[in-house]
C-alpha positions in Angstrom: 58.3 7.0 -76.0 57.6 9.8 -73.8 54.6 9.5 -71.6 51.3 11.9 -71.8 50.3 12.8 -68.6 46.4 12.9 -68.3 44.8 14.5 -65.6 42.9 11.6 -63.7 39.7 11.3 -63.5 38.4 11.9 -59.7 36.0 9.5 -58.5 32.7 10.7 -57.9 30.2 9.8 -55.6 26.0 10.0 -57.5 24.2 10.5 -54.1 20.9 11.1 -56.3 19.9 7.4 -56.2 20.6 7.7 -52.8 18.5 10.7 -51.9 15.8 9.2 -53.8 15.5 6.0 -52.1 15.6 7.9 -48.2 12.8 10.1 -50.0 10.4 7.1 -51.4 11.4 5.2 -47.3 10.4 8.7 -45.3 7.0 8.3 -47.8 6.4 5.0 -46.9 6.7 5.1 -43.6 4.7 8.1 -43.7 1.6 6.6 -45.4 1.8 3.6 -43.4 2.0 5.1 -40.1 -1.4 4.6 -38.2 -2.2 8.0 -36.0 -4.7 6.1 -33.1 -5.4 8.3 -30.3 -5.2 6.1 -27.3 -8.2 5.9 -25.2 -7.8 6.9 -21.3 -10.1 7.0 -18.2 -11.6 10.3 -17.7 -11.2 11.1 -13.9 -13.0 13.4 -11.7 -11.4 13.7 -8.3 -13.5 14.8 -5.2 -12.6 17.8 -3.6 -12.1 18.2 0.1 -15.6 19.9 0.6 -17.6 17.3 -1.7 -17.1 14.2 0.3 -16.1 15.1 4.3 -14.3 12.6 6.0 -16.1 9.9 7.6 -15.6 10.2 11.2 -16.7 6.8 13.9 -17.9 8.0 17.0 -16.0 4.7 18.4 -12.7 4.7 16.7 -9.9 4.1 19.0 -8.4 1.0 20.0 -9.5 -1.9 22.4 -7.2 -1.6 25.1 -6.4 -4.5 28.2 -3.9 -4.0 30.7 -2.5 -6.0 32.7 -0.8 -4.7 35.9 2.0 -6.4 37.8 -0.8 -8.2 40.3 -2.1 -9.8 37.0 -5.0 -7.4 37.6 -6.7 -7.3 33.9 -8.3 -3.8 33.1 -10.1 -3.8 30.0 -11.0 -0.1 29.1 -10.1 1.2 32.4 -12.6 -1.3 33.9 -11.7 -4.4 36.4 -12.7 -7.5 34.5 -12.7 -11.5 36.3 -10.4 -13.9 34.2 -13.8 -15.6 33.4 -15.4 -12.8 31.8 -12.5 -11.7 29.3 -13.7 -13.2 26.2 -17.9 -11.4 26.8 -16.1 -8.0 27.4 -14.0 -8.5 24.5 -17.5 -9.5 22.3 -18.9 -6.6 23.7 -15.8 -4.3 22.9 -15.6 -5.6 19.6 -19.6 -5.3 18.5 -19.2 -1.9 19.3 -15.7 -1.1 17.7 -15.6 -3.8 14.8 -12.5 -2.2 13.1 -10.8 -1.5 16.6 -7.4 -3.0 17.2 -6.7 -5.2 20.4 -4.1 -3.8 22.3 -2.5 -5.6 25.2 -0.1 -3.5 27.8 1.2 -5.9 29.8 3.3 -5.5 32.7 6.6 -7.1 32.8 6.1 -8.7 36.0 2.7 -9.7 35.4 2.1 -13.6 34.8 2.3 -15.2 31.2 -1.0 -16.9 32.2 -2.6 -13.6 32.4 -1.7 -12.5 28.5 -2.4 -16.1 27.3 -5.6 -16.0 28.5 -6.7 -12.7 26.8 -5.4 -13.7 23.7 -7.4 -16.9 23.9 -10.1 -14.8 24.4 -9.6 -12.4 22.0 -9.0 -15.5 19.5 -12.3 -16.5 20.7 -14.4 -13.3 20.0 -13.1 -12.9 16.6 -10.2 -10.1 17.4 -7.8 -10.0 13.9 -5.6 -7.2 14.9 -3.9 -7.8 18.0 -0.7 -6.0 19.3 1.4 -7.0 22.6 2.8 -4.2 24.7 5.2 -4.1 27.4 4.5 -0.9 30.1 5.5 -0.5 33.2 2.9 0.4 36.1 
């Protein structure tokens, strides 16, 4: 028996049901989507000539040295050991933002700087910084 040979059939692929369904999805997601405008802060920045800088006729910082003597100078004025801490409440009710800053010689006595920290704990001083500066 002799064989026919039949052309075979070639598989095809239906991508119709396929484009469909990605159609009806892109739809869907479509309708569903909610367009919200987000709500923001509407800003309106100062220029440079609205608002000048605010300038303190006593900025600068509160400044004690301490020479090698132990001699305390607080703003270029001799000061006693027992009136540290009412120059320091005087500094400081005129410059109430004002750093504390101590220049301290090295070979000036430890008793010296301990005592205008004490003070300067004592008049309500926050910002404090230690300096070493030869004289």
């Amino acid at each position: 028996m002799k064989r026919r040979l039949r052309p075979e059939d070639e598989a095809e692929i239906n991508i119709t049901p396929m484009l469909d369904i990605v159609f009806i999805m892109l739809i869907f997601f479509i309708v569903t989507t909610s367009f919200v405008k987000e709500r923001g802060l509407d800003l309106s920045r100062p220029s440079k000539a609205d608002n000048p800088p605010k300038t303190e006729k006593n900025d600068g910082p509160i400044v004690v040295k301490i020479s090698s003597l132990s001699q305390i100078t607080i703003n270029d004025r001799d000061v006693d050991y027992g009136a540290i801490r009412a120059n320091l409440e005087r500094e400081k009710a005129n410059k109430p933002e004002s750093p504390l800053i101590i220049a301290a010689d090295p070979d000036a006595e430890i008793d010296a700087v301990v005592s205008v920290l004490d003070a300067a704990k004592i008049a309500g001083i926050a910002k404090i910084n230690v300096a070493t500066v030869r004289s």
